[in-house]
N, CA, C and O of each residue as an XYZ file, in Angstrom:
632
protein
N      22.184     31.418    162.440
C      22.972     31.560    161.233
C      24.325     32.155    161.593
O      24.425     33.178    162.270
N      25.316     31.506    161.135
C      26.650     31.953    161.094
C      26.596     33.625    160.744
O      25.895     33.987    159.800
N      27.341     34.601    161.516
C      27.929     36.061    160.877
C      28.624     36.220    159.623
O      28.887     37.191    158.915
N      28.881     34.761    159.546
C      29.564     34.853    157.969
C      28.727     33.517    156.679
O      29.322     32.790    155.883
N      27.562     33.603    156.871
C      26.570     33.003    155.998
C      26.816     31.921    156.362
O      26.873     31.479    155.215
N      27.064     30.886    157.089
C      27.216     29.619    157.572
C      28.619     29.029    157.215
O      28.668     27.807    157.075
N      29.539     29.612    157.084
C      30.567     29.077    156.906
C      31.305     28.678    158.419
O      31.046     29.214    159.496
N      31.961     27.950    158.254
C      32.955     27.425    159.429
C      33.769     28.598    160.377
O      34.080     29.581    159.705
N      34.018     28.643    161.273
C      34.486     29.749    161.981
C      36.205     29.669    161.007
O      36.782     28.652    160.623
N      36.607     31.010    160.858
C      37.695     30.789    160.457
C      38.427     30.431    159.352
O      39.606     30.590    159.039
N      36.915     29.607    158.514
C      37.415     28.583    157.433
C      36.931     28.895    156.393
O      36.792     28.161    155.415
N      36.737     29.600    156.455
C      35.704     30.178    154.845
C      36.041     30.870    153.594
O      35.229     31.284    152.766
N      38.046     31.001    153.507
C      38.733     31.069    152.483
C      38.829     29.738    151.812
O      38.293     28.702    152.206
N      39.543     29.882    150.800
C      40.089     29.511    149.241
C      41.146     28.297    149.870
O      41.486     27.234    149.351
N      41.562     28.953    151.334
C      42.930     28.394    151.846
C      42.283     27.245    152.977
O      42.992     26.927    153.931
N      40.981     26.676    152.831
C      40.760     25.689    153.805
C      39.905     25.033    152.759
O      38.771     25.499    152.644
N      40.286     23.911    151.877
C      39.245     23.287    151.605
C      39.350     21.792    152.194
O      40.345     21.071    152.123
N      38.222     21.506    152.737
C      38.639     19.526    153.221
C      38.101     18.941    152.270
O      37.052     19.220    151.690
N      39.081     17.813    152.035
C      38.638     16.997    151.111
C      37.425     15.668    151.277
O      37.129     14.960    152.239
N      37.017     15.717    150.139
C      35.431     14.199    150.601
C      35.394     13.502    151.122
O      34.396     13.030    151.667
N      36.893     13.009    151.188
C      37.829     11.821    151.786
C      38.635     11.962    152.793
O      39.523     12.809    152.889
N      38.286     10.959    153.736
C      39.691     11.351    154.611
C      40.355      9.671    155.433
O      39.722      8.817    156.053
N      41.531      9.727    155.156
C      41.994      8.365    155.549
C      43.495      8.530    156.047
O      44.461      9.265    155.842
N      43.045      7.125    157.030
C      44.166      6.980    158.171
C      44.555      4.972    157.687
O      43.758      4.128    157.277
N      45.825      4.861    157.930
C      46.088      3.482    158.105
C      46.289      3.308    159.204
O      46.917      4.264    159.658
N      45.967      2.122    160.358
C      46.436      1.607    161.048
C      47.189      0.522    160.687
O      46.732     -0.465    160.111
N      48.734      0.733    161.122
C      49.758     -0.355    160.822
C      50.215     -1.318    162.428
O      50.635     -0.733    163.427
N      50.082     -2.329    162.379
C      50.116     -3.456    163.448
C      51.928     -3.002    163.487
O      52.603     -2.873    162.466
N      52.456     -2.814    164.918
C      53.921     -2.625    164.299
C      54.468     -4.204    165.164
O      55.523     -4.111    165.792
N      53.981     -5.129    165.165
C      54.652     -6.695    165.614
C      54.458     -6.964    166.224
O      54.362     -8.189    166.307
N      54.154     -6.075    167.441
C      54.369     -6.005    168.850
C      53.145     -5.959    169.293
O      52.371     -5.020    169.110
N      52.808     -7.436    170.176
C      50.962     -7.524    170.940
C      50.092     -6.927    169.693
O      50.081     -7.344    168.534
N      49.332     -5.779    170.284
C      48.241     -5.243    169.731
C      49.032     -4.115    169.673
O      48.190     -3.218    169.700
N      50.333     -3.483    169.597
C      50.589     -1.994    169.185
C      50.577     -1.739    167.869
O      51.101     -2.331    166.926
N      49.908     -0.777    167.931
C      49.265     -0.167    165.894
C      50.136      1.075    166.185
O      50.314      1.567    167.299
N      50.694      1.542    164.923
C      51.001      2.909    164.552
C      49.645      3.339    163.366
O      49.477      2.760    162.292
N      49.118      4.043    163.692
C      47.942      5.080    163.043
C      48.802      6.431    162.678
O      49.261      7.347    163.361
N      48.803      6.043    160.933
C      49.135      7.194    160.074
C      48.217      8.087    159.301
O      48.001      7.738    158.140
N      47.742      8.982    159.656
C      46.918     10.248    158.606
C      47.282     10.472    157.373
O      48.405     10.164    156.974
N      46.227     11.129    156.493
C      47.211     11.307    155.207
C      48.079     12.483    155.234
O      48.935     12.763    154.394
N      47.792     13.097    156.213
C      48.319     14.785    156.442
C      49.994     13.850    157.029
O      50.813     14.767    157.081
N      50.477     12.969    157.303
C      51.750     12.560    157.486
C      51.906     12.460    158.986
O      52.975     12.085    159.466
N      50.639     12.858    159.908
C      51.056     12.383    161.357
C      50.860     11.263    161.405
O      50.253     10.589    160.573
N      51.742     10.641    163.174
C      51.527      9.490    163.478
C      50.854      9.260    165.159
O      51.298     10.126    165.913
N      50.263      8.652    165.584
C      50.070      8.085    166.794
C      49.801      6.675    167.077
O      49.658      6.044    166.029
N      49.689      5.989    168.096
C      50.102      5.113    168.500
C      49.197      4.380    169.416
O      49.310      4.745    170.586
N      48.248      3.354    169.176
C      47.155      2.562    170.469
C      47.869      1.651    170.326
O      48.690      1.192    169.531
N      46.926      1.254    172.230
C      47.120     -0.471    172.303
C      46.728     -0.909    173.378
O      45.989      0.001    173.753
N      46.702     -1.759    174.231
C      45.438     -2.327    175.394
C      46.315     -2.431    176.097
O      47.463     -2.183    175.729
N      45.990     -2.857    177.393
C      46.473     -2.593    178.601
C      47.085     -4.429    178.607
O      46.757     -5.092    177.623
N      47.965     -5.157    179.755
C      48.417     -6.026    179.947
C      46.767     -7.395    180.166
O      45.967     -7.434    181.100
N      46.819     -8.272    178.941
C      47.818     -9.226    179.268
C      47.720     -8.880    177.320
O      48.623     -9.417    176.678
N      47.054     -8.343    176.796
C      46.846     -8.337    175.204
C      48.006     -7.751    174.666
O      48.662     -8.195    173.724
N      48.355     -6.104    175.712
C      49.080     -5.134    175.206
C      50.162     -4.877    176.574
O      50.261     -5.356    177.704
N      50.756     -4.030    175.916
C      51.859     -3.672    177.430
C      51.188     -1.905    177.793
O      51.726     -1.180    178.629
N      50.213     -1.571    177.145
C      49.866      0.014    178.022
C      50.830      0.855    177.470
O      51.408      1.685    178.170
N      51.105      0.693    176.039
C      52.084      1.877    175.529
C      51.688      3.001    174.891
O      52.490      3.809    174.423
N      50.553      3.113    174.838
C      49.475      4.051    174.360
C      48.446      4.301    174.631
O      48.515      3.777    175.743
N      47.164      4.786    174.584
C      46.070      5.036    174.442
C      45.462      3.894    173.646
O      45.891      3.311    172.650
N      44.218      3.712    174.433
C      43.174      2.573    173.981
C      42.446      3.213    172.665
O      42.350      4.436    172.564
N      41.872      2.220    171.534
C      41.405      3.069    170.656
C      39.942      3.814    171.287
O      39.663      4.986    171.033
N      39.167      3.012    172.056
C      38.053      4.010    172.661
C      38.341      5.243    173.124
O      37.494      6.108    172.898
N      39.791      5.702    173.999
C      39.952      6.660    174.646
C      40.754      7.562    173.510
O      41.079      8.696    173.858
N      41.083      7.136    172.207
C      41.113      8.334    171.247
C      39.792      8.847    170.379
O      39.524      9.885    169.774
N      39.123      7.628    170.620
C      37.834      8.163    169.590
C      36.793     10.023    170.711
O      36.239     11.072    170.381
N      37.151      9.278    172.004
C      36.651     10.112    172.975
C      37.448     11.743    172.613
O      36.958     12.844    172.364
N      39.124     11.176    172.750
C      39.780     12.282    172.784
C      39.702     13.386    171.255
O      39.990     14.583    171.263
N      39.274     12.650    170.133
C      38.741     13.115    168.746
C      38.002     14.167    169.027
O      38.223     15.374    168.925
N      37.029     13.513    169.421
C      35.450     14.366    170.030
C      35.829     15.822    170.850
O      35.472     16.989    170.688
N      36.698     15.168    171.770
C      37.430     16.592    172.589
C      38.052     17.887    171.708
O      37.792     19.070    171.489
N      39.263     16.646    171.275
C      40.057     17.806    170.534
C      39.086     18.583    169.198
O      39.143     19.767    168.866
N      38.554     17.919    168.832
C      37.500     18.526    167.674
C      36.159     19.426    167.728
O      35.585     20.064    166.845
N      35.859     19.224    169.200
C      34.823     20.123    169.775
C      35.832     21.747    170.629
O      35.468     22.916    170.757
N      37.177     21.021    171.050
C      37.209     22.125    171.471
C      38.330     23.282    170.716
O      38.687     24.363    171.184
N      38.768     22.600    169.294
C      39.256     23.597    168.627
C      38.302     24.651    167.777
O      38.584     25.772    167.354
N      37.195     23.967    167.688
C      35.782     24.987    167.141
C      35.981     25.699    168.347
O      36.803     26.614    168.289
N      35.516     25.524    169.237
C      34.928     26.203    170.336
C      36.324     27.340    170.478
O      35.982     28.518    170.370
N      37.685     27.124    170.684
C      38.637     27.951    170.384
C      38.026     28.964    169.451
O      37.432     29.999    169.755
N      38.262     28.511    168.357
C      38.009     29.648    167.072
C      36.909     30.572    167.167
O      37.094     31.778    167.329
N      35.543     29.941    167.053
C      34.677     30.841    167.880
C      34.233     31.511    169.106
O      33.028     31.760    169.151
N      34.872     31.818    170.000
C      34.972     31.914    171.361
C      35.971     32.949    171.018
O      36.159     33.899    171.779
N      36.596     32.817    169.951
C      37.811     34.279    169.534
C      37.184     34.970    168.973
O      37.184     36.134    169.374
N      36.355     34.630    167.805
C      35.737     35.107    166.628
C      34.602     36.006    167.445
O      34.428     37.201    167.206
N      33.730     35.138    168.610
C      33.005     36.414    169.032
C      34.065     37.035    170.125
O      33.306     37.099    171.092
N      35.249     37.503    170.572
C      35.838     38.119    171.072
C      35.618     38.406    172.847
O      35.574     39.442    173.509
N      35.502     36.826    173.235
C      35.432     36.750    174.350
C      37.067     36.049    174.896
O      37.795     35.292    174.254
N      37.233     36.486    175.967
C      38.318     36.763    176.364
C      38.976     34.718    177.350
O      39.454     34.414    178.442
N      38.563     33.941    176.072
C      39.238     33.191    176.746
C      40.567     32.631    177.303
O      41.439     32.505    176.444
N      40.831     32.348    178.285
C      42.436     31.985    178.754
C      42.895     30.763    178.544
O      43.972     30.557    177.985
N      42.004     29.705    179.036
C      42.415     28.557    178.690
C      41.369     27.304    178.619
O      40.382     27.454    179.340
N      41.419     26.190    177.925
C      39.924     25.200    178.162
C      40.518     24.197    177.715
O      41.391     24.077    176.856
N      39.845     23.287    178.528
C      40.075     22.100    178.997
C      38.659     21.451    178.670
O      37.645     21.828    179.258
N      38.644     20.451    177.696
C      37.759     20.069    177.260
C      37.542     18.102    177.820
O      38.027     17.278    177.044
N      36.985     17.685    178.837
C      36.459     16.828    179.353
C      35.857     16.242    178.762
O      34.962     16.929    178.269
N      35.783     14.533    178.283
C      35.036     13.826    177.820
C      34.985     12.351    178.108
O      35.924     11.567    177.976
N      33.727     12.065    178.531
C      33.850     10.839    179.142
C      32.039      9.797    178.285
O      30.974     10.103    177.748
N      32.639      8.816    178.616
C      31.826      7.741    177.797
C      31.283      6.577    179.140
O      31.987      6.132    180.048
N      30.080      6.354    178.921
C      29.743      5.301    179.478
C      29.416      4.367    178.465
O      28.767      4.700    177.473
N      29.835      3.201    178.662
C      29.775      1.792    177.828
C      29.401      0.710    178.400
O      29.768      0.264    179.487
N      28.460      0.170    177.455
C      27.544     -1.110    177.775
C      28.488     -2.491    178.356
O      29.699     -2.691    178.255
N      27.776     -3.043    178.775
C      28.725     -3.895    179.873
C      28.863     -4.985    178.986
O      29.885     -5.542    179.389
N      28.361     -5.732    177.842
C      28.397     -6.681    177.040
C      29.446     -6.560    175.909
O      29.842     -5.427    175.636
N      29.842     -7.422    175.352
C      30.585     -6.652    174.161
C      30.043     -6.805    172.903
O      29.611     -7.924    172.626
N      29.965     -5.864    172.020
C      30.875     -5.037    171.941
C      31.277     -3.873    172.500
O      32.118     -3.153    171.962
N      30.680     -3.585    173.677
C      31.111     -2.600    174.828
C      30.743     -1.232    174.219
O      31.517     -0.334    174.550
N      29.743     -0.877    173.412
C      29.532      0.310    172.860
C      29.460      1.135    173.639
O      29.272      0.743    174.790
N      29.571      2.650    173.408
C      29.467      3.682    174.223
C      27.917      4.292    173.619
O      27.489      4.683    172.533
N      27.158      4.042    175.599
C      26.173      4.320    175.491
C      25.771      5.897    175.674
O      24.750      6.429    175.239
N      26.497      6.323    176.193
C      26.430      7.894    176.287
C      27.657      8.678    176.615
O      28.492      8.645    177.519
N      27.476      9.323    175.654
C      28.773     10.606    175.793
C      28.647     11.884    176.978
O      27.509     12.105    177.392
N      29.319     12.382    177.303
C      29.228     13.990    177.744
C      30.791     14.414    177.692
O      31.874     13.956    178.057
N      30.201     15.731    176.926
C      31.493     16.860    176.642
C      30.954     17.648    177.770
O      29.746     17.825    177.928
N      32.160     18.266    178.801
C      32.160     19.646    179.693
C      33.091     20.310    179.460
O      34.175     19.732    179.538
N      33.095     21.507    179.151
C      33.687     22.245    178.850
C      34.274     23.220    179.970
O      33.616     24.173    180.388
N      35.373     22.961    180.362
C      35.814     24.132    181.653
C      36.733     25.101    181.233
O      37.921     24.892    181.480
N      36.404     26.126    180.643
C      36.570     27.362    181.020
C      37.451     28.445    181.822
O      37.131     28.875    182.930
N      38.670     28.849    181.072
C      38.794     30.371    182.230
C      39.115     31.385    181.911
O      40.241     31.547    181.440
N      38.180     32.483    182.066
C      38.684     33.643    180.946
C      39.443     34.305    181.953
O      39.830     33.921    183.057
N      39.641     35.919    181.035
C      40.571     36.843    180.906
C      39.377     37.878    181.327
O      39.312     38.749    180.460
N      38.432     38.079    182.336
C      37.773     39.346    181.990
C      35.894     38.567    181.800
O      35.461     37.436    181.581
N      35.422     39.599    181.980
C      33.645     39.166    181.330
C      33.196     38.801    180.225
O      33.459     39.445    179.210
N      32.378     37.621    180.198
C      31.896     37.072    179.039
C      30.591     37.607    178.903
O      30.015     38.258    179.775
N      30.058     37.260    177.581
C      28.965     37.366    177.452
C      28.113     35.939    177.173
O      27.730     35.573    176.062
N      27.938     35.327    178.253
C      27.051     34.183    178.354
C      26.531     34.031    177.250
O      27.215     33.196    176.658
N      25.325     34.515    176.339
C      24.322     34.585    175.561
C      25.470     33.670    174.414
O      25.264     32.546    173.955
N      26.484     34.413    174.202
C      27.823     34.160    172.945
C      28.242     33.452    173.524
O      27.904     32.511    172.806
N      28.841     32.922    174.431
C      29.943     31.556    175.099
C      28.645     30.711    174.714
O      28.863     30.291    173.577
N      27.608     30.347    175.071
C      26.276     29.525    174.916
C      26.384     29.062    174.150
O      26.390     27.833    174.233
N      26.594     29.888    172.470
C      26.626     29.917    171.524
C      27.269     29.123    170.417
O      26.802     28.481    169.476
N      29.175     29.513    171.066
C      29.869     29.492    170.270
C      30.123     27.813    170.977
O      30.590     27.030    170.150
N      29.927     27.357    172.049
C      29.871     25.880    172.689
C      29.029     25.280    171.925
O      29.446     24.150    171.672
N      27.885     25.537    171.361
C      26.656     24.475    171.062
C      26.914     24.599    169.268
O      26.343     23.859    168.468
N      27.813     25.605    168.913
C      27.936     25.720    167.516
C      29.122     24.563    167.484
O      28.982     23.619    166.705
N      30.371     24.648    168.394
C      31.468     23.861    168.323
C      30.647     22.573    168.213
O      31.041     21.987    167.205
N      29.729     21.923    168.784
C      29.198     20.470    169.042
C      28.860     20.476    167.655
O      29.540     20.196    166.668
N      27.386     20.942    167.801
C      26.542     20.525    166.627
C      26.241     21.312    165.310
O      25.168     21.228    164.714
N      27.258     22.056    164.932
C      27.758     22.934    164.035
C      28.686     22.098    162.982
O      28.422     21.225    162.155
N      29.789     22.698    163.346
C      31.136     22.545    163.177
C      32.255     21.356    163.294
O      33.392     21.356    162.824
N      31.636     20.404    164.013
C      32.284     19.201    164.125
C      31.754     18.184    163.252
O      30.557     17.991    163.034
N      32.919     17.420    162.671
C      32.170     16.154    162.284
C      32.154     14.369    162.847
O      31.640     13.265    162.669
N      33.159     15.156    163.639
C      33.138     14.014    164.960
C      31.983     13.890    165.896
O      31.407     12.808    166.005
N      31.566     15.074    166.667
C      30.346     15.394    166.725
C      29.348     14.820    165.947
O      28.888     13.752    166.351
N      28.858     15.360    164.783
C      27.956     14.819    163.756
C      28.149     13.070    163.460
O      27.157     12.344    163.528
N      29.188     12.641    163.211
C      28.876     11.543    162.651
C      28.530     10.367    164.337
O      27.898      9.327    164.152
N      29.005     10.712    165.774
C      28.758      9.857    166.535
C      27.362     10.008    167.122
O      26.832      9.024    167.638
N      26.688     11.266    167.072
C      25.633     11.390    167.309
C      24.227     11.276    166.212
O      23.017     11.165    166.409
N      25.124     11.371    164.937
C      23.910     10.469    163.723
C      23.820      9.169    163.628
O      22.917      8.428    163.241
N      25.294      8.918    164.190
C      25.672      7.466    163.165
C      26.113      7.174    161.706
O      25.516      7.839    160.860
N      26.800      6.534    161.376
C      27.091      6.287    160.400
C      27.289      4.733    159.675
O      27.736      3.767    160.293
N      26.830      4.701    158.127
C      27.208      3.276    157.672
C      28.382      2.887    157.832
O      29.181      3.606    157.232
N      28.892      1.952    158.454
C      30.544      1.226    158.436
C      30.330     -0.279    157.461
O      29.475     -1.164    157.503
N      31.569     -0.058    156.585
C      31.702     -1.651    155.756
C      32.742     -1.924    156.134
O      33.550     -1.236    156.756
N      32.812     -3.150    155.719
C      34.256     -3.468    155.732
C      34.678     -4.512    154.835
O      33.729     -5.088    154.302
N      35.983     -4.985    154.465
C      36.021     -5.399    153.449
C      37.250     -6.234    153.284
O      37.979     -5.246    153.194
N      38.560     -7.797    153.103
C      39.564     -7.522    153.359
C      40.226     -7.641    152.265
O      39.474     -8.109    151.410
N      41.562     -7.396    151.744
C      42.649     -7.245    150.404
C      44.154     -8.240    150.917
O      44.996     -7.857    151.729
N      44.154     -9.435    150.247
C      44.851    -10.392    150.415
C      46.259     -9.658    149.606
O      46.001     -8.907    148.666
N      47.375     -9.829    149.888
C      48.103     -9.892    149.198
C      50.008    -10.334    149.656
O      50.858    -10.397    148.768
């Protein structure tokens, strides 16, 4: 159980609510397969495949869904890793996918490693902790690739 009744590390004011919804457009910008991917929060980034489809001007969409997982496992793991007041310096959050050789080339297995470097002594028992809470806690990147989820789809002519 969370120290603070199961709430999110960090997040458990008035001043963090996420909404039910959350949506991104991918916009084709002309060019091969380059997409601009807009959030509703107003960022932008940028995929696209390597030569002969794409020219390699971005990140593949597999290697952001990976990098999601990263960045989303290891900003929990940030917050709690503070919250229990272990003295981290810096982390580097590793994630790699093996994918089926057929296509649709699914990714058959994940692994997150987490490398680590503090400032001083940890307390193992809590680093243990606040790592396995970042995964299967606190993430929903986490949660939804390791439950699965329904996908539809649908298209709008206009």
């Amino acid at each position: 159980m969370s120290p603070r009744g199961g709430c999110s590390p960090r997040r458990d004011g008035p001043e963090y609510m996420v909404a039910p919804m959350t949506r991104t457009v991918a916009r084709w910008t002309g060019t091969k397969v380059l997409f601009d991917i807009e959030s509703a929060s107003g960022h932008t980034v940028q995929i696209d495949e390597a030569p002969i489809f794409g020219d390699d001007a971005a990140m593949r969409p597999t290697e952001m869904l990976l990098g999601a997982l990263g960045g989303c496992t290891g900003l929990n793991a940030v917050l709690l890793l503070k919250k229990f007041k272990q003295p981290l310096h810096a982390l580097d959050v590793e994630v790699e996918g093996e994918r089926e050789e057929e296509w649709p080339k699914a990714f058959k297995s994940i692994r997150v490693t987490f490398n680590c470097t503090w400032d001083g002594d940890i307390d193992k028992k809590l680093v243990d902790q606040a790592l396995d809470w970042a995964c299967n806690r606190y993430c929903p990147i986490h949660a939804t690739l390791s439950r699965g989820v329904p996908i539809e789809h649908r298209r709008k002519d206009h």
